[in-house]
C-alpha positions in Angstrom: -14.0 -38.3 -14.4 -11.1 -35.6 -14.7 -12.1 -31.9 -14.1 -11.6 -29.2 -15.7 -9.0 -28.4 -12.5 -7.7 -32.2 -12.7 -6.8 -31.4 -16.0 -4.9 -28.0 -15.3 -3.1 -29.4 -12.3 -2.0 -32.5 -14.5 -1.2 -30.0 -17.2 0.7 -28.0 -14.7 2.8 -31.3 -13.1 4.1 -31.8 -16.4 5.2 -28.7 -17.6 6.8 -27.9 -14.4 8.4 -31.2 -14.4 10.0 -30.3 -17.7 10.7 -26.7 -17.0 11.7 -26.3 -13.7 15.6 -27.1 -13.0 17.1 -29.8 -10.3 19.1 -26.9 -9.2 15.8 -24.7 -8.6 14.5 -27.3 -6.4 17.2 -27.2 -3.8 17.0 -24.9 -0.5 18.1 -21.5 -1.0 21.8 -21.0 0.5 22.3 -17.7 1.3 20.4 -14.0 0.1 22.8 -14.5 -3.2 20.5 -17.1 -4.1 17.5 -15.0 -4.6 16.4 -13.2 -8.1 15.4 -9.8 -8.3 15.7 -9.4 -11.9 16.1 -5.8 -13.0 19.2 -4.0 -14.5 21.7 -4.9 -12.9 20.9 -9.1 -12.9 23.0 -10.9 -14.3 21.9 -14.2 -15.9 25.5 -16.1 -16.4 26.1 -15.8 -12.9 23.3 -18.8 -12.4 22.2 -20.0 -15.8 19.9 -22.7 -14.1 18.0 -20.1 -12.7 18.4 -17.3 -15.3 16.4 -20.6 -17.4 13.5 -20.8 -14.6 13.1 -17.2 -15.1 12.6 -16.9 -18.4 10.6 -20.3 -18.7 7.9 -18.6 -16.2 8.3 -15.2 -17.7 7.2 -16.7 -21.1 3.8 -18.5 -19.8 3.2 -15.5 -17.3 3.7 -17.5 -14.3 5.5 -15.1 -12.3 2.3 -13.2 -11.8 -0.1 -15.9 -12.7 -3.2 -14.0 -12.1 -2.7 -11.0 -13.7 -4.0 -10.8 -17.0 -2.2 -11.8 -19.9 -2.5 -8.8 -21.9 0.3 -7.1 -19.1 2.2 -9.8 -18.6 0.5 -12.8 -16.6 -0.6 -15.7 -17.0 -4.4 -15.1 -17.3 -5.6 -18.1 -14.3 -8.2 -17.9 -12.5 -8.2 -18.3 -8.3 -8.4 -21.5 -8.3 -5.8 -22.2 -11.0 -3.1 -20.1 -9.4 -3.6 -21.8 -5.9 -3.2 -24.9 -8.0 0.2 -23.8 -9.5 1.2 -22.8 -6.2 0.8 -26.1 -4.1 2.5 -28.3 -7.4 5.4 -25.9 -7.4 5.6 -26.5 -3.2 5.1 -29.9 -4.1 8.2 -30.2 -6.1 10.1 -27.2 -3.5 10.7 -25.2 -6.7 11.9 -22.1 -5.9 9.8 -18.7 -6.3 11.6 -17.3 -10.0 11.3 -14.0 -8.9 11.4 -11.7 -6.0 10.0 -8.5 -6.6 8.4 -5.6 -5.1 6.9 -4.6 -8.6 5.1 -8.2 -8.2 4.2 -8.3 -4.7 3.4 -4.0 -4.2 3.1 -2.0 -6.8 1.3 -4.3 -9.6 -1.9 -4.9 -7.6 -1.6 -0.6 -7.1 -1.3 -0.3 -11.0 -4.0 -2.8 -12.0 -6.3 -0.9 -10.1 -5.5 3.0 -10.2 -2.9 2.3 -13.3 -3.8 4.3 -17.2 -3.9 1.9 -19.5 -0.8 3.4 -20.7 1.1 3.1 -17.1 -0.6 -0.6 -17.5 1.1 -1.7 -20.8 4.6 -0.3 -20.2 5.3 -1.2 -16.6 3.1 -4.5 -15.6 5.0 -6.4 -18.5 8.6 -5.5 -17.7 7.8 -6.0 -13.9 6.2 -9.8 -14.8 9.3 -10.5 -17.2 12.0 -8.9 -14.1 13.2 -6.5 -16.1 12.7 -3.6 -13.4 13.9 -3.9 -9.8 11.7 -1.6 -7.7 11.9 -0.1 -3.8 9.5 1.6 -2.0 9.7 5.5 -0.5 7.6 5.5 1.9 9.1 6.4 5.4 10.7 9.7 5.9 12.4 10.2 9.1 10.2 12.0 10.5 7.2 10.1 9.0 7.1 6.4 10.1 4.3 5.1 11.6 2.3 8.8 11.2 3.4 8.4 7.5 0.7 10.8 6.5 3.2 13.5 7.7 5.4 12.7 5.2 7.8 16.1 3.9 9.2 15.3 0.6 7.8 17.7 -1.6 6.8 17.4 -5.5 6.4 20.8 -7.5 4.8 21.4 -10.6 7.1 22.6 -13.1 5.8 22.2 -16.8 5.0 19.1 -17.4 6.9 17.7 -15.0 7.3 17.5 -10.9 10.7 18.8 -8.9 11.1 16.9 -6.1 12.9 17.2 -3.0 13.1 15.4 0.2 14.6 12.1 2.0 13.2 8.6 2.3 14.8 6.1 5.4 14.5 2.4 5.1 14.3 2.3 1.6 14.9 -1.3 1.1 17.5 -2.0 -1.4 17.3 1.0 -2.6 21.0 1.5 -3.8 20.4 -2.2 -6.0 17.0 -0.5 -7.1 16.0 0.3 -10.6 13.1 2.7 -10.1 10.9 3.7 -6.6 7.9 4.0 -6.2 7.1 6.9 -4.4 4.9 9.1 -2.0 5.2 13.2 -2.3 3.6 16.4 -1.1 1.9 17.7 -3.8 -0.4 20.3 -1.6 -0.2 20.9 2.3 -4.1 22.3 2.2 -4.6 18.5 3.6 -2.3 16.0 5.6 -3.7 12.6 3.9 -5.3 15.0 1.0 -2.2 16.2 -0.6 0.3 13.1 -1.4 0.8 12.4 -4.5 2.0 8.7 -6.2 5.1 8.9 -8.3 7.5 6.3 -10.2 10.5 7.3 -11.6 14.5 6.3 -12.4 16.7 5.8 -9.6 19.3 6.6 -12.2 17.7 10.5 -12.9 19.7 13.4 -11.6 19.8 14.4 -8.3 18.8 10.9 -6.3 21.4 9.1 -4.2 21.3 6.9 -1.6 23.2 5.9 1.7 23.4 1.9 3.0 21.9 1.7 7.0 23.7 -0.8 8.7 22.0 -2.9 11.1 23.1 -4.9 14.2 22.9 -8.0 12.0 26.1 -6.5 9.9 24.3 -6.2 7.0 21.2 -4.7 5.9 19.0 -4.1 2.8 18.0 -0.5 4.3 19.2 3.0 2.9 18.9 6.6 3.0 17.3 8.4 0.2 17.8 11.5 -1.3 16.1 13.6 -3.8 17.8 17.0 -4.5 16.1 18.9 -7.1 14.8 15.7 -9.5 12.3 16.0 -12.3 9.7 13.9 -12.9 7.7 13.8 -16.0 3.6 14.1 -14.7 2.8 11.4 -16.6 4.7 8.5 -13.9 2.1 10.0 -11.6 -0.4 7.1 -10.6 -3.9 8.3 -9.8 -4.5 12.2 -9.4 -2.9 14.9 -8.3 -3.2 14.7 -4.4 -5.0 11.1 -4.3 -1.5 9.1 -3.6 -3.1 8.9 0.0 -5.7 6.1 -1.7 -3.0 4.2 -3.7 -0.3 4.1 -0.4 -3.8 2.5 1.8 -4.1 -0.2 -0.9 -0.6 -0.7 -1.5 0.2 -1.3 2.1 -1.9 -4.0 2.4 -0.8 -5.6 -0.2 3.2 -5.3 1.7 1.9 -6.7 4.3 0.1 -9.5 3.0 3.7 -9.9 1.1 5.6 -9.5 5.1 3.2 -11.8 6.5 4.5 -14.6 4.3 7.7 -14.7 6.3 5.7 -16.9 9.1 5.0 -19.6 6.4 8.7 -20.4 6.4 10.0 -23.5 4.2 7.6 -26.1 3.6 10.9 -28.8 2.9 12.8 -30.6 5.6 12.0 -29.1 9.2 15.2 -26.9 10.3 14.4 -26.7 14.1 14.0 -30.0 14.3 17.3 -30.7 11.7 19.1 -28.2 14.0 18.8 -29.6 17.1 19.9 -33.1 16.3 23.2 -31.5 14.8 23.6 -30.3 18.2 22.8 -32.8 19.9 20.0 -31.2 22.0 16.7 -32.9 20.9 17.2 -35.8 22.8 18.3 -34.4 26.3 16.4 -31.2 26.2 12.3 -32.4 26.5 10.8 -28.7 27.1 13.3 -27.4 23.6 10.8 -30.5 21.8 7.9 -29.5 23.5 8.6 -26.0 22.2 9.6 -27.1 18.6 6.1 -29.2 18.2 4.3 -26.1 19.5 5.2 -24.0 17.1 4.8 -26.8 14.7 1.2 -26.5 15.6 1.1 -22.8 15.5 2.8 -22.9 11.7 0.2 -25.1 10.1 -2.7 -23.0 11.8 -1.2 -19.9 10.3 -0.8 -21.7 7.2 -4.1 -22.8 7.0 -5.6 -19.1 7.9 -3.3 -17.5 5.4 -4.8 -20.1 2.1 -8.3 -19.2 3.3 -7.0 -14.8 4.0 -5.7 -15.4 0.4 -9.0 -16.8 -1.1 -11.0 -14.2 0.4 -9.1 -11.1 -1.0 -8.8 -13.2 -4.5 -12.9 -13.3 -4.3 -13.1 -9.4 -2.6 -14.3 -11.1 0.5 -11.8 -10.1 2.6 -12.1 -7.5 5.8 -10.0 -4.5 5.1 -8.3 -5.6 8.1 -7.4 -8.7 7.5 -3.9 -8.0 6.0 -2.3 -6.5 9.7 -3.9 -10.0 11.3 -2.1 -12.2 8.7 1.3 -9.1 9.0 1.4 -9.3 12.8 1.0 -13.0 13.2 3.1 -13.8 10.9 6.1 -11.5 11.6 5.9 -12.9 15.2 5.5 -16.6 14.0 9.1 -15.5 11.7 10.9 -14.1 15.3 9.6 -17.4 17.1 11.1 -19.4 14.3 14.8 -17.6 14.7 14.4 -17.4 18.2 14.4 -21.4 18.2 16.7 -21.8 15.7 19.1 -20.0 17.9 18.1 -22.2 21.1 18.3 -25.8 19.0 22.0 -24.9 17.2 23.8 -24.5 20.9 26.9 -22.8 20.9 27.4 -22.9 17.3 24.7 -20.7 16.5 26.9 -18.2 18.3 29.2 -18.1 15.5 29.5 -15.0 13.8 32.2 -15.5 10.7 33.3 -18.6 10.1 32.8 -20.8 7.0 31.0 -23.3 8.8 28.0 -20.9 10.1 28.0 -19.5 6.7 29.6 -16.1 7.8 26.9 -16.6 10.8 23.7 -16.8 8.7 21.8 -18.2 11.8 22.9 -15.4 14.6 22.7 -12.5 11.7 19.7 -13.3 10.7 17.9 -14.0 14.1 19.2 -10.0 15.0 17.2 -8.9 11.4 14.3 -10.8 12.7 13.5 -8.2 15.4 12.6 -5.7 12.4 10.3 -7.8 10.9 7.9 -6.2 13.6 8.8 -2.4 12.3 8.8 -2.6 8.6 5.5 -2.3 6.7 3.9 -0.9 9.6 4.9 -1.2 13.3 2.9 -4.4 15.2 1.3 -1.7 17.4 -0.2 -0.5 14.4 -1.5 -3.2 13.4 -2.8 -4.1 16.8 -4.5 -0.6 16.9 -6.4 -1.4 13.2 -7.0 -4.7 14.5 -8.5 -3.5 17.8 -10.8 -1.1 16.0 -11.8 -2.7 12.3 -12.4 -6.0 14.2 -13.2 -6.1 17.8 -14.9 -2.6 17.5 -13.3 -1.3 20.6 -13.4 2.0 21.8 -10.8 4.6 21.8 -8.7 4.9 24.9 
């Protein structure tokens, strides 16, 4: 006798089956294969996926539990980790890459107006905004409570002024999402949470390049820029409450990095192009034990996820999952790097793909910086779970 379940997840077999394109069920290639949506995308430049996009958009499957009034698809828990393991099963790729989805939504749906609700959720499930985050200041990272950039009331609207560092992406951004100085009475008491343009007057940005050659960092200025009050999330002075939530949501989002690709094994495809797997025992012994380590962290993450889906989860529980999983990511590269030989060395050519495998084992060693430092998260980890004292 069928379910209820049985009947969404055969449901969901065939529609995905119909929908999802051959070419969407292929390994990315390179960064350029990822959508962001927003402005600037361009849907002729890959038709198979501009189709994906819009096939998800359309049933809300981008965001598949948010409700369907902004945007989603309306499933419950159970359904969405349902249309999660058929797309895996299938290796479809994710339609859409987005802060909006992965940050800022779950912000909005709980400190949102209705009004904030209705016009951004929608746009954000349908990929029609590309978001970055301005958080870090330099002189704010880790202490980001000390952040400078300063919003004034002027009318109805805010002036702000001020400069954000590794804003991801931010010159391919649409709009950022934002934390100000609206008061210095209090540290964490007086940041506000603003959206606005990146297109309004007086916001420019500046690329950060990395030892990797590349990088998705910038600079960001704000000289003078008015926001209306009304792109002010929560009150005046609260921001402090949405930036908590927020940043667990990021790095729930990081922490997915350690999952890797559930399709053919590369460390294992790697070192048989180099011909290492058979003459190096302790590079196998190494591969499998990471192996081990990958479906462990798998396994932890699905049950993490169902906890916070049910509110069941320990505040802390998203800089476990963002720690373990950056350093499972860094392993990963790291062994990549060991089982390609010499040719991972390469740093141009058209064979290495313009040395995708060197570059991106140098990003790797960010991946324990960005969304909060790993001795951060060891520090809320030590405290929120083990209860240890202070040194």
């Amino acid at each position: 006798m069928m379910t209820d379940l049985d009947t969404f997840r055969a449901d969901t077999q065939a529609w995905l089956a119909e929908h999802c394109p051959p070419e969407m069920r292929e390994p990315l290639r390179s960064d350029a294969d990822i959508c962001w949506g927003g402005r600037r995308y361009d849907p002729a430049r890959n038709p198979p996926q501009a189709r994906w996009l819009q096939a998800m958009g359309e049933r809300g499957w981008t965001v598949p539990d948010w409700p369907v009034a902004y945007g989603g698809g309306g499933l419950s828990a159970a359904e969405t980790k349902v249309l999660r393991e058929e797309m895996a099963a299938i290796h479809a790729r994710n339609p859409l890459n987005s802060f909006g989805i992965s940050m800022l939504g779950p912000a909005l749906l709980k400190y949102g107006t209705e009004e904030q609700k209705r016009d951004y959720l929608p746009r954000i499930a349908r990929g029609e905004i590309r978001w970055c985050q301005g958080y870090s200041e330099p002189n704010a990272g880790s202490d980001l409570a000390g952040l400078a950039t300063s919003a004034v009331p002027d009318g109805d609207d805010y002036i702000v002024n001020g400069q954000k560092v590794w804003t991801s992406y931010a010159d391919q951004a649409d709009w950022i999402f934002c934390l100000v100085r609206t008061s210095k009475e209090s540290k964490q008491g007086g940041i506000s949470f603003l959206l606005f343009d990146m297109a309004s007057q007086g916001v420019s940005t500046r690329p950060i390049l990395l030892i990797s050659g590349t990088s998705p960092f910038c600079e960001t200025f704000f000289d003078d820029v008015r926001v209306p009050r009304g792109q002010r999330v929560h009150d005046e002075n609260k921001g402090w409450d949405v930036a908590k939530y927020l940043l667990g949501h990021e790095r729930e989002m990081i922490s997915g990095m350690g999952l890797g690709d559930q399709g053919e094994n590369p460390l294992v495809a790697s070192a048989i192009a180099s011909g290492v797997f058979h003459t190096d025992p302790l590079l196998r012994a190494q591969i499998a034990m990471f192996e081990v380590r990958a479906k462990a962290f798998r396994a932890m993450s699905e049950r993490f996820i169902d906890e916070l889906k049910a509110g069941r989860a320990h505040p802390a529980q998203p800089s476990m999952m963002k720690y373990y999983g950056t350093e499972l990511n860094k392993s990963r590269h790291e062994l990549l790097m060991a089982a390609g030989g010499s040719d991972a060395l390469e740093w141009e050519s058209d064979r290495s793909n313009g040395g995708a495998a060197p570059r991106t084992w140098l990003r790797t060693k960010a991946n324990s910086i960005e969304g909060g430092t790993s001795e951060v998260q060891l520090n809320i980890i030590a405290k929120r779970v083990l209860e240890l004292p202070d040194a």
